[in-house]
Steps between C-alpha positions, in 0.01 A plus 500: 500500500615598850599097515715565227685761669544355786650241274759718311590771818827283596625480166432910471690563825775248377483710132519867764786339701745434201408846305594682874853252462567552147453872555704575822780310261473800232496758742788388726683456190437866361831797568381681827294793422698717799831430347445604132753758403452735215737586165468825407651834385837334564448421832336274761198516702538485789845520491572326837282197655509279799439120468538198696719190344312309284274762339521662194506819279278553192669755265285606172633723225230808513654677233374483187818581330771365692632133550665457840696201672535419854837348651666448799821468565587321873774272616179242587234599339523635134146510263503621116156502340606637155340754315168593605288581208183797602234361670699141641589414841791337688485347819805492702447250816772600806603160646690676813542759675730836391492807355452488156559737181271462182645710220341529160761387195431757269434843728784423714363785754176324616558296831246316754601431800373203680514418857489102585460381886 
């Protein structure tokens, strides 16, 4: 018995090595957890945020009632995500550096600001 685990302990470790791999993928691939911003009562929360170029917002629709967009409007950098239903998510990746406006589409009055460097 102990022969045969002796036997089979490479290809476990090999088996461990790839399931660490495969899941380091999925989580570097998931919307940062920091940088999720919040839809609700016609307005966003936070309503400012600092990032650095490169990352990424997370905005989900926490009203129950409400569908909200997300837009900007920039000379070099403009993102329109469409209606977002209750309950979905948009992710808005900021490729450079700037200070950025997200407005929501239907309640003109909500704004997030968003600081790149």
């Amino acid at each position: 018995m102990l022969n045969n685990i002796r036997k089979l302990f490479p290809t476990l470790m090999l088996c461990a090595a790839v399931s660490l791999t495969v899941a380091s993928s999925a989580i570097a691939g998931l919307p940062d957890a920091d940088h999720l911003i919040s839809q609700k009562g016609k307005q966003f929360g936070p309503r400012d945020v600092a990032l650095h170029t490169g990352e990424h917002v997370t905005i989900v629709n926490d009203d129950g009632n409400f569908v909200h967009h997300a837009y900007i409007e920039d000379d070099e950098f403009a993102f329109d995500s469409g209606d977002i239903e209750p309950g979905a998510r948009a992710v808005i990746t900021f490729p450079k550096e700037g200070d950025f406006i997200v407005l929501c589409g239907v309640h003109p009055k909500m704004k997030l600001a968003v600081h790149v460097r």
